[in-house]
Rosetta silent file (secondary structure, phi, psi, omega in degrees, C-alpha in Angstrom):
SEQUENCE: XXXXXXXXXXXXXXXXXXXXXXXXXXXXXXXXXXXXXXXXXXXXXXXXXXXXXXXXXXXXXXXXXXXXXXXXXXXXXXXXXXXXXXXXXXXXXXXXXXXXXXXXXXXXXXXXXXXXXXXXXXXXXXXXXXXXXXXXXXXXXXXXXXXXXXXXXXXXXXXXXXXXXXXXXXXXXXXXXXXXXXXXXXXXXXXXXXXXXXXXXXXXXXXXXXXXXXXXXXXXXXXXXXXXXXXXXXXXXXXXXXXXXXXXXXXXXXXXXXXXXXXXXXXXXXXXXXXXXXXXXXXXXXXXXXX
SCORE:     score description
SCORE:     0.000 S_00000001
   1 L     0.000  138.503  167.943   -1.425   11.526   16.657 S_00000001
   2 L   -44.412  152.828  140.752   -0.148    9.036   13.949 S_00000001
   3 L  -101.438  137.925  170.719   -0.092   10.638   10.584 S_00000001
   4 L   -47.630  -33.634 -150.961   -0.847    7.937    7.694 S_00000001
   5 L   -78.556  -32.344 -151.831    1.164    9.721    4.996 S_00000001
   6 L   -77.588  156.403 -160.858    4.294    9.462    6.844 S_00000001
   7 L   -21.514  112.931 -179.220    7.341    8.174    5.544 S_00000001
   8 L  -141.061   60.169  141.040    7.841    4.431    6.085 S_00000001
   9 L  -106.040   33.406  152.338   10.776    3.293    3.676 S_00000001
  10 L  -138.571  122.907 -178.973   12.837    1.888    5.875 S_00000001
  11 E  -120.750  123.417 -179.513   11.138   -0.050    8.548 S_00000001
  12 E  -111.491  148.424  179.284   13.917   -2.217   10.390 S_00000001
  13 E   -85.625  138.236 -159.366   13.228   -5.163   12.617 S_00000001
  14 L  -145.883   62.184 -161.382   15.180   -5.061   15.663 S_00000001
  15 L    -8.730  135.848  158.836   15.492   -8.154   17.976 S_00000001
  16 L   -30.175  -57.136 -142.682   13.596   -7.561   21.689 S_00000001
  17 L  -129.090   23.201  165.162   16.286   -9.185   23.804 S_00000001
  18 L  -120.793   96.591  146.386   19.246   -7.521   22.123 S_00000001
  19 H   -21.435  -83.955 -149.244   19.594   -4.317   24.246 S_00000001
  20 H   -61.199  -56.278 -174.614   22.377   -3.314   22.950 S_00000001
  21 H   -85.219  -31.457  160.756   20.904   -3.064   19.018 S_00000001
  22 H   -50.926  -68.656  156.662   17.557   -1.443   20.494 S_00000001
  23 H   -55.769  -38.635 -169.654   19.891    1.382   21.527 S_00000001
  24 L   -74.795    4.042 -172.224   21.810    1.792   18.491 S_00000001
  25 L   -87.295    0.682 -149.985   18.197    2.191   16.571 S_00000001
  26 L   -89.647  -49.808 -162.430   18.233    5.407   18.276 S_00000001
  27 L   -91.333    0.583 -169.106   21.112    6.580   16.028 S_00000001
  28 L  -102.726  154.069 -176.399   20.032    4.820   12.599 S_00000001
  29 L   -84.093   34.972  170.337   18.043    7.077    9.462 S_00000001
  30 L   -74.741  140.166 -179.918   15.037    4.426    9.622 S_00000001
  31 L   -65.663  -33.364 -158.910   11.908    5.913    9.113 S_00000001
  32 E  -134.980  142.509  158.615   10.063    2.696   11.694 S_00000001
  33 E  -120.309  100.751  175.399   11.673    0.412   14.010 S_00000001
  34 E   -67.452  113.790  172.867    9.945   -3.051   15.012 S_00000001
  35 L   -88.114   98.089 -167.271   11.358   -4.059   18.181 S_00000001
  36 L   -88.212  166.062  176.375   10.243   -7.289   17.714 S_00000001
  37 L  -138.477   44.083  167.281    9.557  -10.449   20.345 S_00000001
  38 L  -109.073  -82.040 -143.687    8.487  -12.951   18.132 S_00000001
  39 L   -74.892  -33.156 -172.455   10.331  -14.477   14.957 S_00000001
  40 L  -111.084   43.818 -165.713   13.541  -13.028   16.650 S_00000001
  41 L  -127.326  139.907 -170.231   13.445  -13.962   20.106 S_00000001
  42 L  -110.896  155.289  165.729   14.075  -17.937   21.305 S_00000001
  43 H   -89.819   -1.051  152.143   11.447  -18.824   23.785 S_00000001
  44 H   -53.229  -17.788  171.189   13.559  -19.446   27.070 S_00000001
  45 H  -132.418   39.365  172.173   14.087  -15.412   26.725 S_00000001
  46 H   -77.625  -25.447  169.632   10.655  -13.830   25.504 S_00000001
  47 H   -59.133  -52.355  151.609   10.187  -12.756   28.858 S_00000001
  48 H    -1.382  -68.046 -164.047   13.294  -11.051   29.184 S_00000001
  49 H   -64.358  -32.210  159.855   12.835   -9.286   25.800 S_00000001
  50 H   -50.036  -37.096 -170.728    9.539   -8.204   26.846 S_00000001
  51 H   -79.061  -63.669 -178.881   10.767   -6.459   30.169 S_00000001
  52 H   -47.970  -22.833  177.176   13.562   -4.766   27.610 S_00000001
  53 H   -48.762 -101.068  172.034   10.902   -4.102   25.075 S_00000001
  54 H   -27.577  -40.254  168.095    8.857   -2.095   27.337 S_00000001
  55 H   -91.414   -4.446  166.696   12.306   -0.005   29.426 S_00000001
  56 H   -97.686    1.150 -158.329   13.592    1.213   26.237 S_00000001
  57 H   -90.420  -23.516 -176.436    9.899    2.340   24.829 S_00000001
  58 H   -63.577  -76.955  171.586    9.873    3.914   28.460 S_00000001
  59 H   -26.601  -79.310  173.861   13.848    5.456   28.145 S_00000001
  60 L   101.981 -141.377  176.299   12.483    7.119   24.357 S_00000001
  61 L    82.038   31.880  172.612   15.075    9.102   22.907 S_00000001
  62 L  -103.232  -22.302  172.054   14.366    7.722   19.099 S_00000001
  63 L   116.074 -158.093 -175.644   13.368   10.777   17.607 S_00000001
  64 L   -84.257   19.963 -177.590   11.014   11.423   14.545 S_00000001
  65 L   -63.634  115.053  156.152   11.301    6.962   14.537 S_00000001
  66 E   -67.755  125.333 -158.448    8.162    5.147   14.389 S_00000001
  67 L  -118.955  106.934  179.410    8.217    2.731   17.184 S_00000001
  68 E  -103.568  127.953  166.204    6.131   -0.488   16.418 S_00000001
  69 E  -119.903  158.887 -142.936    6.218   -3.471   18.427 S_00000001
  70 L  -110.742   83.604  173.840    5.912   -6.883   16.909 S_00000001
  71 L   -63.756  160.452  176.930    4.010   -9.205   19.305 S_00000001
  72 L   -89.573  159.937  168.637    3.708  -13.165   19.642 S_00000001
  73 L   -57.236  126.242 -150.619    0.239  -14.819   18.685 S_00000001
  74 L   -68.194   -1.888  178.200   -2.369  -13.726   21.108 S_00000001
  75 L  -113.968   25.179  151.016   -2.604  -18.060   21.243 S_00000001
  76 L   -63.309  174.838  164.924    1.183  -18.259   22.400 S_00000001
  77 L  -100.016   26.440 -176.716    1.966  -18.528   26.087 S_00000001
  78 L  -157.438   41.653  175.928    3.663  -14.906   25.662 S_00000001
  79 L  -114.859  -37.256  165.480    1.065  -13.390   23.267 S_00000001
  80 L   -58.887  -63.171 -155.383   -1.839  -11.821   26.104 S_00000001
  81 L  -127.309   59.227   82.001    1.033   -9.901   27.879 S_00000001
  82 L   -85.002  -13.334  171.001    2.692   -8.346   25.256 S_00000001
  83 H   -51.445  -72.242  162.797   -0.176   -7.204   23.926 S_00000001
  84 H    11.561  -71.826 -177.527   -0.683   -6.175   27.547 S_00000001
  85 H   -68.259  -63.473 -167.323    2.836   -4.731   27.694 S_00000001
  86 H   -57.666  -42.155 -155.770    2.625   -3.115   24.062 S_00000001
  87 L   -72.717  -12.797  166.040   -1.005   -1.106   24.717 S_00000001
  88 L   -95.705  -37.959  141.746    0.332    0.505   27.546 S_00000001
  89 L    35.474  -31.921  177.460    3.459    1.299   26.574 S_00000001
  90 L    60.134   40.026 -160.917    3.586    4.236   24.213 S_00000001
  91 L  -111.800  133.343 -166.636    4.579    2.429   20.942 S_00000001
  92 L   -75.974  -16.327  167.995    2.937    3.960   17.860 S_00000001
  93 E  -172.965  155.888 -177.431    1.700    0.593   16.882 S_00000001
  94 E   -92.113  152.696  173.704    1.415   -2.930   17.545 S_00000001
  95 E  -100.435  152.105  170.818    2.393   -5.630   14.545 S_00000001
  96 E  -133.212  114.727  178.030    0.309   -8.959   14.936 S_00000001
  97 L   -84.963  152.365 -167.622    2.299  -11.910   13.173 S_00000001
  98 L    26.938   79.001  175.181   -0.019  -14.390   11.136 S_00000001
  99 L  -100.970  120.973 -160.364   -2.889  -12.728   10.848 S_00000001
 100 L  -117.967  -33.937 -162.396   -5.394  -14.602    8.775 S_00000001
 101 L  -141.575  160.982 -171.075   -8.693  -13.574    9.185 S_00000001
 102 H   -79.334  -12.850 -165.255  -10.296   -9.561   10.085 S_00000001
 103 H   -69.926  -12.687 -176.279  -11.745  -11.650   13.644 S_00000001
 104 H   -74.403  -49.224  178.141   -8.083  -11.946   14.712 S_00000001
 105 H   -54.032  -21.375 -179.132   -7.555   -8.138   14.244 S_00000001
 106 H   -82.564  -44.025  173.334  -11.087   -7.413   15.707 S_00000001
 107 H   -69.773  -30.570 -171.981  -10.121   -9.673   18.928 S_00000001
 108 H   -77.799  -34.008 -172.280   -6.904   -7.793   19.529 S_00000001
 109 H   -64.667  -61.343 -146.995   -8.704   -4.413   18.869 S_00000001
 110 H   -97.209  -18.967  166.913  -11.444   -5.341   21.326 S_00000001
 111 H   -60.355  -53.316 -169.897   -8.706   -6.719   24.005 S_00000001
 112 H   -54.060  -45.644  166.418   -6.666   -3.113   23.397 S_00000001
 113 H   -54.159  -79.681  166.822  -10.183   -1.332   24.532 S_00000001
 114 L   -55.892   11.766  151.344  -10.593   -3.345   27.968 S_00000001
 115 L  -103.178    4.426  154.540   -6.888   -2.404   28.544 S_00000001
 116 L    84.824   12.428  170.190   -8.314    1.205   28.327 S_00000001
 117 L   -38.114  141.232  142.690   -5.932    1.476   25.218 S_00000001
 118 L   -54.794 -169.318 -174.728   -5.979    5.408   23.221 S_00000001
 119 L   -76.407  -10.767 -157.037   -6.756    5.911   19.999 S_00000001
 120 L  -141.466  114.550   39.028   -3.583    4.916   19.630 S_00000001
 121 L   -67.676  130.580  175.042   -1.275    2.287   19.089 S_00000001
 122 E   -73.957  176.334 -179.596   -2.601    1.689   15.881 S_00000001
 123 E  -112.889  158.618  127.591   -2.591   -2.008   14.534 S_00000001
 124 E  -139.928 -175.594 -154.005   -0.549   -3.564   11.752 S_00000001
 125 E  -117.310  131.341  157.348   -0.992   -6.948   10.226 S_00000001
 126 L   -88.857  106.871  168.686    1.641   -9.397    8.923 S_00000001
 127 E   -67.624  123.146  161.380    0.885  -11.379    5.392 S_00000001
 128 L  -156.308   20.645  162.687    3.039  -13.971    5.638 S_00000001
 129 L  -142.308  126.472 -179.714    0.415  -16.995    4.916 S_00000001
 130 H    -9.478  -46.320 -158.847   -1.287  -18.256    2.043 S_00000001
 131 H   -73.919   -8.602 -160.913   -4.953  -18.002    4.082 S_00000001
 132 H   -84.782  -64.720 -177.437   -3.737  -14.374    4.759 S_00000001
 133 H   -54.561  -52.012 -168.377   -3.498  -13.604    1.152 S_00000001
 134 L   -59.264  -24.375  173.014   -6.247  -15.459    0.307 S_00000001
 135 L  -109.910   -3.816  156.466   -8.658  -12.787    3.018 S_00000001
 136 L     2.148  -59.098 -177.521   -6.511   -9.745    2.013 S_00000001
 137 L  -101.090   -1.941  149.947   -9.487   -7.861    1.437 S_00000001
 138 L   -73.986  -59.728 -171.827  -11.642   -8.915    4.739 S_00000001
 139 L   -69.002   -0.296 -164.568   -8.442   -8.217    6.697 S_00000001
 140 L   -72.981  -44.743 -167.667   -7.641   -4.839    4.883 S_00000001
 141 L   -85.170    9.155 -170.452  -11.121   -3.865    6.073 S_00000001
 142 L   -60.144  -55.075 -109.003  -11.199   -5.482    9.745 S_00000001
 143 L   176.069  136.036 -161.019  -10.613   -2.294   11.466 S_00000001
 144 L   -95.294  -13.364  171.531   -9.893    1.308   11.713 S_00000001
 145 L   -91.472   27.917  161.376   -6.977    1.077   13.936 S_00000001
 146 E  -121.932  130.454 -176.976   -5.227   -0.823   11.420 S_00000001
 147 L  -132.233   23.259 -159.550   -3.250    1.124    9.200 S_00000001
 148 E  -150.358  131.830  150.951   -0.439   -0.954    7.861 S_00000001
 149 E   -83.952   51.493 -174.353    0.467   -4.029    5.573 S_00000001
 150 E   -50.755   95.765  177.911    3.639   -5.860    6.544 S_00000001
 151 E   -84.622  128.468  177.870    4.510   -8.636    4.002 S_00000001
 152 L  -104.701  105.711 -161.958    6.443  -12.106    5.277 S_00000001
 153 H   -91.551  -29.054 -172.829    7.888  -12.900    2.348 S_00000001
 154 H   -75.901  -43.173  158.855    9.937  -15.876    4.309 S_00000001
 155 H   -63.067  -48.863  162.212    7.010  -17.336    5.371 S_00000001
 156 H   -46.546  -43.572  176.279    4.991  -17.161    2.763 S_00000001
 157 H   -88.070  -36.054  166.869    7.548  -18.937    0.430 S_00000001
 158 H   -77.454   -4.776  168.377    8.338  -21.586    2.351 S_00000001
 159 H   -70.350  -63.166  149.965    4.619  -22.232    2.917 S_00000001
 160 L   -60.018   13.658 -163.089    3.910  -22.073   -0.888 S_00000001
 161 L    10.854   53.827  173.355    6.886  -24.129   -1.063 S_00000001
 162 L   -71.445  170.810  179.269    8.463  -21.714   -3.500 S_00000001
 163 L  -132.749  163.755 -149.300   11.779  -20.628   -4.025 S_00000001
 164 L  -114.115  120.188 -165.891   13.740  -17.228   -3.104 S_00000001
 165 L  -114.723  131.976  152.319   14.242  -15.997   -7.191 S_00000001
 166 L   -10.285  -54.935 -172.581   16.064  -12.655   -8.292 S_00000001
 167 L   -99.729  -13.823  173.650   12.511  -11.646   -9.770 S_00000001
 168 L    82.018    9.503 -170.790   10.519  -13.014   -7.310 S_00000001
 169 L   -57.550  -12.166  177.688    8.267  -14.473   -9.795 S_00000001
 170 L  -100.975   -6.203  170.362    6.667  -16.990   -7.058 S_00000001
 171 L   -94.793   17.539 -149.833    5.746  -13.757   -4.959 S_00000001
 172 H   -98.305  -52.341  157.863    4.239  -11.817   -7.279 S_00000001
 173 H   -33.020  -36.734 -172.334    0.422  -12.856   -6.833 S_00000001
 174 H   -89.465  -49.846  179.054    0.401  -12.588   -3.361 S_00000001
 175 H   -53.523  -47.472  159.622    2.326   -9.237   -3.275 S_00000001
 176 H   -59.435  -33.921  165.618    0.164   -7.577   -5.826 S_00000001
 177 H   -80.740    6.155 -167.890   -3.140   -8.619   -3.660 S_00000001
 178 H  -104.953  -16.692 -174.658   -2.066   -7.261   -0.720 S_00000001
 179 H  -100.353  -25.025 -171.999   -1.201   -3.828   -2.173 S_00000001
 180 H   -71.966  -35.406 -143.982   -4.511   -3.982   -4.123 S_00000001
 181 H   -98.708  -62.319 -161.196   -6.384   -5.074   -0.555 S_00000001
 182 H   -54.774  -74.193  151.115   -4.136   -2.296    1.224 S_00000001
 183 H    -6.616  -52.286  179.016   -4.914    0.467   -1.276 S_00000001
 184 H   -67.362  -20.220  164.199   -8.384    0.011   -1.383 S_00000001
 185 L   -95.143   22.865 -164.009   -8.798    1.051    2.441 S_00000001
 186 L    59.405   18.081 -163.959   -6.435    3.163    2.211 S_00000001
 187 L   -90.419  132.081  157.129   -3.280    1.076    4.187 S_00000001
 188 E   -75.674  134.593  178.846    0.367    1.560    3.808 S_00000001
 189 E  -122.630  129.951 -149.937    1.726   -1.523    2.562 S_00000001
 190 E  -131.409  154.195  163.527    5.962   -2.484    3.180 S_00000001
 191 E   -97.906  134.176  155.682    7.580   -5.369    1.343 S_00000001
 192 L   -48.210  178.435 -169.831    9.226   -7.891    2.957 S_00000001
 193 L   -80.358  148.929  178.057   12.733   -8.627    3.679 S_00000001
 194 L   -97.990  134.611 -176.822   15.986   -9.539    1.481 S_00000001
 195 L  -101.730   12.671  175.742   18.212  -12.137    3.586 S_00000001
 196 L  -119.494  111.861 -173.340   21.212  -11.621    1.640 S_00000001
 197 L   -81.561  -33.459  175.158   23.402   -9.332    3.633 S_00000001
 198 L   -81.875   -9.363 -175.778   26.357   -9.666    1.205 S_00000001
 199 L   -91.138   59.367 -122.673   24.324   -8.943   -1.498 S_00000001
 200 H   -92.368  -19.716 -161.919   24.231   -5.163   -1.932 S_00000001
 201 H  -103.554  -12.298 -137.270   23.329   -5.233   -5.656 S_00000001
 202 H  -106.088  -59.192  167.981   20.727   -7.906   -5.017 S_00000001
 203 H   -29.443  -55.974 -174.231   19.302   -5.636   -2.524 S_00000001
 204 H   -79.936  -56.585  175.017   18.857   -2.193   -4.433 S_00000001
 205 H   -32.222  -34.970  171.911   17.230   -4.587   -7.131 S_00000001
 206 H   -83.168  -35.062  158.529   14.423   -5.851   -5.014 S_00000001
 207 H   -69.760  -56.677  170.445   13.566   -2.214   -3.739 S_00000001
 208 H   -29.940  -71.173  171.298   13.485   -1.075   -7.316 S_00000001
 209 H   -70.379  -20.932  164.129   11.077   -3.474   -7.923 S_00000001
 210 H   -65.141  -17.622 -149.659    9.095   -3.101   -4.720 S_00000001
 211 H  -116.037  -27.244  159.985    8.990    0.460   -5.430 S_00000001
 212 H   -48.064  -53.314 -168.478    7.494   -0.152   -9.102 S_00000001
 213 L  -124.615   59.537  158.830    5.129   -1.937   -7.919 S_00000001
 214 L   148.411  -53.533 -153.617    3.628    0.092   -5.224 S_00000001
 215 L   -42.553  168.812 -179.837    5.107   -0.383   -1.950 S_00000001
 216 L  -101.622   -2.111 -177.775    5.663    2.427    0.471 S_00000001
 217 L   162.994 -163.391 -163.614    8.962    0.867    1.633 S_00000001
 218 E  -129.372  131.621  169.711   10.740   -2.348    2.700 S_00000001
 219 E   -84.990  167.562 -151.420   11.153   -3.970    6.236 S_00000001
 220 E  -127.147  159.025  158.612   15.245   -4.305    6.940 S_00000001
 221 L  -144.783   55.599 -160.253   16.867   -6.798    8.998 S_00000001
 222 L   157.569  113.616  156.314   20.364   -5.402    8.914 S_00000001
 223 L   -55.985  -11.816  157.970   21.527   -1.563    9.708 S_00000001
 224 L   -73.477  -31.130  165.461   23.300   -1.543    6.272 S_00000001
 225 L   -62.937   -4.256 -176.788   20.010   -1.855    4.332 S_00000001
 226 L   -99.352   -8.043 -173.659   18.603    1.117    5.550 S_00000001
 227 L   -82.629  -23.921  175.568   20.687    4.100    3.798 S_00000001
 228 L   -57.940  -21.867 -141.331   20.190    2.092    0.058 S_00000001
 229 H  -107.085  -50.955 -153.544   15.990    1.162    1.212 S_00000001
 230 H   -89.174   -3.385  171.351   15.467    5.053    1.760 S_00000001
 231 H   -86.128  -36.903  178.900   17.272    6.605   -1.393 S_00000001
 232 H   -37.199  -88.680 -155.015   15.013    3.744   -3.779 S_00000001
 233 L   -52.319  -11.156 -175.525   11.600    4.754   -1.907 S_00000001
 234 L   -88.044  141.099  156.894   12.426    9.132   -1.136 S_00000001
 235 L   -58.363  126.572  165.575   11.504   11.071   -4.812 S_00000001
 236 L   -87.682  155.414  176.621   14.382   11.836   -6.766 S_00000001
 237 H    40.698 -113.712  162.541   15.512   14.631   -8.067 S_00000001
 238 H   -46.677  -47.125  165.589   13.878   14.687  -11.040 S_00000001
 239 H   -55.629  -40.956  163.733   10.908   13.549   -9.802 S_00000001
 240 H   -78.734  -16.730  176.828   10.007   16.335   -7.604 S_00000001
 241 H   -97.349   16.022  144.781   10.916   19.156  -10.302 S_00000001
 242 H   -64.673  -59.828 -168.687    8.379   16.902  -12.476 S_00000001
 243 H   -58.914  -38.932  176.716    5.588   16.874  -10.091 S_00000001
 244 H   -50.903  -69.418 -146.561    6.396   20.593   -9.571 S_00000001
 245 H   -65.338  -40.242 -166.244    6.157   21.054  -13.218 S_00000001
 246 H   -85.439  -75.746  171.263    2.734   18.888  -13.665 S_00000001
 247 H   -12.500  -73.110 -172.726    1.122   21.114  -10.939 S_00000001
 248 H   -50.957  -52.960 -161.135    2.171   24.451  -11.883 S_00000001
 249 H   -71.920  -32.777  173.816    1.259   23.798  -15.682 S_00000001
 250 H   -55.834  -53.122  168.869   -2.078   22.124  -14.502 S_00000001
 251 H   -60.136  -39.306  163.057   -3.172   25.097  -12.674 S_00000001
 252 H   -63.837  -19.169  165.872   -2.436   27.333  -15.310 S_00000001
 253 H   -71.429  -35.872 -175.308   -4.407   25.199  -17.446 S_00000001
 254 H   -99.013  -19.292  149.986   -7.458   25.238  -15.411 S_00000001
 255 L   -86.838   36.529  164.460   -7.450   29.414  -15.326 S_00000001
 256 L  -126.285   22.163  179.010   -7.717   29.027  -19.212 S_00000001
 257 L    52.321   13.895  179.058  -10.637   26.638  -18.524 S_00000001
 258 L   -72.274  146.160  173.291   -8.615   23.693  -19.650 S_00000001
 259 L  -104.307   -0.223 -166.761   -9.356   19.911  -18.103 S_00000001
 260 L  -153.690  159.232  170.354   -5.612   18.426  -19.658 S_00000001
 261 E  -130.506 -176.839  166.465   -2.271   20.153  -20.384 S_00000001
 262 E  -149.360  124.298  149.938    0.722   19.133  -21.901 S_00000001
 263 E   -85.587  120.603 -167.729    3.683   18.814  -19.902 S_00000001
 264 L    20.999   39.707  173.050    6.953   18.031  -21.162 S_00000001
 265 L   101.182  -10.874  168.938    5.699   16.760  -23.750 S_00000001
 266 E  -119.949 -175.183  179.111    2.493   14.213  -22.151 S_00000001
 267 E  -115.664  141.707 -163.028   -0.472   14.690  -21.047 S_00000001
 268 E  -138.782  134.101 -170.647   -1.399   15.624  -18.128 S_00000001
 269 L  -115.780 -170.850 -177.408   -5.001   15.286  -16.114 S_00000001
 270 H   -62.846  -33.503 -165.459   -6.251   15.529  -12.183 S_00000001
 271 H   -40.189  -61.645 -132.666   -4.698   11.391  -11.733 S_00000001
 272 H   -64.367  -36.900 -160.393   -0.966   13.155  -12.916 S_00000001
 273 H   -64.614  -42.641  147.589   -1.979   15.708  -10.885 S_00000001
 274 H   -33.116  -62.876  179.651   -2.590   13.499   -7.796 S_00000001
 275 H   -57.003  -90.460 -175.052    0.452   11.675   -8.181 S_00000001
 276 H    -5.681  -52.157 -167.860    2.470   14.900   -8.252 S_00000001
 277 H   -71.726  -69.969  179.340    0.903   16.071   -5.187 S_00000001
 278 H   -34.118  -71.837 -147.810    1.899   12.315   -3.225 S_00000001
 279 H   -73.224   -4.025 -179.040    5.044   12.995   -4.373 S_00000001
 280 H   -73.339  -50.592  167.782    5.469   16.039   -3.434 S_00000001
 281 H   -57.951  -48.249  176.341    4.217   15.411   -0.026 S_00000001
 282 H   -78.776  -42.235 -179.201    6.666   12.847    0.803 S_00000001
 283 H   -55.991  -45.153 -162.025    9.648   14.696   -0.510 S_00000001
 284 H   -94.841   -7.027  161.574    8.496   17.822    1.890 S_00000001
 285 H   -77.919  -42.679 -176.865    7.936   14.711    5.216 S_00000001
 286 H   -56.941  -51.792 -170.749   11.280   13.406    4.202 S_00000001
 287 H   -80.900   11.937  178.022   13.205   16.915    4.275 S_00000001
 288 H  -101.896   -4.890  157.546   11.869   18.150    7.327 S_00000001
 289 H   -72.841  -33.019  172.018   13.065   15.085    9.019 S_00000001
 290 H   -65.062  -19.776 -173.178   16.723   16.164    7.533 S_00000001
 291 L   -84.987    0.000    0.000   16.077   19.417    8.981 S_00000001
């Protein structure tokens, strides 16, 4: 069975109908892989990528990797069979590109059943269009096998005919409703991608800020982005002998009949106490994947 909480800060996208990079995902520290057969696929070889799709999901060998695959729009001439392809498959979850409305997620849900689909591949949804943003919180709530937010940041900006800014200041609306829509149902929600491969400082910056303001990780397009994407988004240090700290002192506080402490100096209630516990939790999924 899927678990929700687990780790997804690095999710890399990983072209269909390149063999050759499908194996090497085997060997990379990504938490998720999409092998996708949409944005990065031409359409003289989606069949192809599909038949490769489907023998490497078969082959396995990735490990504690989350294996998602990224389907074409069920109104494509390749969009019925990969779904097809994906639900039997053994792929922990299918992505659905432009997803606008919860009836698209509800028809694919209700397809995945009369293919005699498990409980499982789970769904997730791609934001990538204004009308997307704009039903955030209908699509958050289509469905129980959707458990994921995927933001198309490329799409989205050329669509708002926007520009791609260091701060991101033309993204900021849409990205902030989607983790508010995502949140409220409980959904992990990933930021989209940075296209500048030379741009390593450009890069860490843009996680930083994704990781301020919310996200659970980043989707990758590029095996160099993933050891930088997963030191941002893992707790540091410090952070886990905080959360440690806010616990311990909390509990001692509540067999004195206390409802707040003070912790290094703040104050600290059940919310810090929450947090602490998330982070804590992720710190102890992350090291038992190093282990």
């Amino acid at each position: 069975m899927i678990r929700k909480d687990r780790p997804r800060r690095s999710v890399l996208y990983m072209p269909g109908f390149n063999a050759r990079a499908m194996d090497k995902a085997r060997t990379l520290p990504a938490d998720a892989v999409i092998l996708d057969l949409e944005d990065a696929v031409s359409p003289d070889s989606k069949d192809v990528a599909r038949k490769q799709v489907a023998e490497a999901l078969a082959q396995g060998g990735y490990g504690h990797r989350e294996l998602i695959v990224r389907i074409n729009a069920l109104d494509t001439p390749w969009g019925i069979a990969d779904l097809e392809m994906a639900a039997k498959s053994g792929c922990d979850a299918i992505l659905v590109p432009k997803v606008e409305s919860a009836a698209q997620l509800q028809d694919v849900e209700t397809r995945l059943e009369a293919l005699g689909a498990p409980e499982f591949p789970c769904l997730w949804a791609m934001m990538e269009t204004p009308r997307a943003i704009l039903a955030a919180a209908e699509i958050a709530a289509a469905t129980p096998r959707l458990t994921c937010f995927v933001m198309g940041t490329s799409d989205l900006t050329k669509d708002l005919h926007a520009r791609h800014t260091p701060m991101r200041l033309p993204m900021l609306v849409a990205l902030g409703t989607c983790i508010l829509a995502a949140r409220a149902e409980g959904l992990t929600v990933l930021d989209g991608v940075y296209l500048g491969l030379d741009d390593a400082e450009g890069f860490r910056a843009t996680c930083v800020q994704g990781l301020e303001m919310g996200f659970d990780g980043k989707t990758l397009i590029h095996p160099s982005q993933v050891a930088p994407c997963n030191e941002v988004f893992a707790p540091s240090e410090a952070e886990v002998t905080s959360a440690r700290r806010i616990i311990e002192g909390f509990a001692e506080a509540q067999k004195e009949g206390k409802a707040v402490v003070v912790v290094d100096g703040k104050l600290v209630e059940n919310l810090h106490v929450a947090a602490a516990q998330r982070t804590l939790a992720l710190h102890d999924a992350i090291a038992s994947r190093a282990g």
